[in-house]
N, C-alpha and C positions, 0 to 999 in steps of 0.2 A: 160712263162705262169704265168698268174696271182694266187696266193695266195688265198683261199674264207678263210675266218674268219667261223668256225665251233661253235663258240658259242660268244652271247651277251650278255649285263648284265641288267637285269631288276631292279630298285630300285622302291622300294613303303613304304609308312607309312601305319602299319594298325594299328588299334585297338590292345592291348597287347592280351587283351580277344576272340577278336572275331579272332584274329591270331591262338591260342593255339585250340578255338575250330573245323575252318577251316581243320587247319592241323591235328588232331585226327580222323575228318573223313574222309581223304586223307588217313590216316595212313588205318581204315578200310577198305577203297578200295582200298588197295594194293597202292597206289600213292605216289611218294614221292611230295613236295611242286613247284617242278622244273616239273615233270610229268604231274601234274597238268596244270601248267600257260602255259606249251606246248599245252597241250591237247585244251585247250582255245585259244590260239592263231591259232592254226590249222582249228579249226571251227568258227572263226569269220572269217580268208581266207575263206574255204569252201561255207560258206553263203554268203560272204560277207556285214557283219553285225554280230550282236551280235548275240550268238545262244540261248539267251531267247528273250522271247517279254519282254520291258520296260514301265511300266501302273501307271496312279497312282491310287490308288485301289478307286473305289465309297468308300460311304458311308458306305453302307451294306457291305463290302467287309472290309472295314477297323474298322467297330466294331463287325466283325467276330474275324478279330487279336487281338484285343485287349482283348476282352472277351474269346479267345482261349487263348491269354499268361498267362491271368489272371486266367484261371483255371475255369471262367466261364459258366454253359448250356452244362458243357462236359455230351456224354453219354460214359460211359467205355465196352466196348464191352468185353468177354472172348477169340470170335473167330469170321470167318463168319458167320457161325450161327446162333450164340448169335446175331449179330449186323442187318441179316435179319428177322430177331423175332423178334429182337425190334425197324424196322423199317418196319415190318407189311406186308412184302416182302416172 
């Protein structure tokens, strides 16, 4: 009877930074780093394909980011609320 191999090894380079932040929000969802790229690999089988859609953002879309990173046109909400008051809802 043949052997099955019960785990593989994945290697990646990532970002030191965007490594440590990934994984902190793994950490909040219960997930360890291994849990995760499981969980990813399971639903790219599942769909067969990536389980987000891949875009590259218009114009409007991409200086939504930019002016979002930059802290720009933000409105700060306190709650729902607050956020349908001051979006006149």
């Amino acid at each position: 009877m043949a052997t099955i191999t019960k785990t593989a090894t994945v290697r990646a380079r990532i970002e030191p930074g965007l490594k440590t932040d990934v994984e902190n929000l793994f950490k909040t969802l219960g997930l360890s780093t291994t849990e995760a790229i499981n969980l990813f690999y399971r639903q790219v089988k599942l769909r067969k394909g990536l389980p987000f859609s891949v875009v590259i953002p218009n114009k409007t879309t991409e200086k939504a980011f930019i002016d979002t990173d930059a802290e720009r046109g933000l409105i700060r909400c306190e709650d729902a609320d607050d956020m349908f008051e001051k979006l006149g809802i």
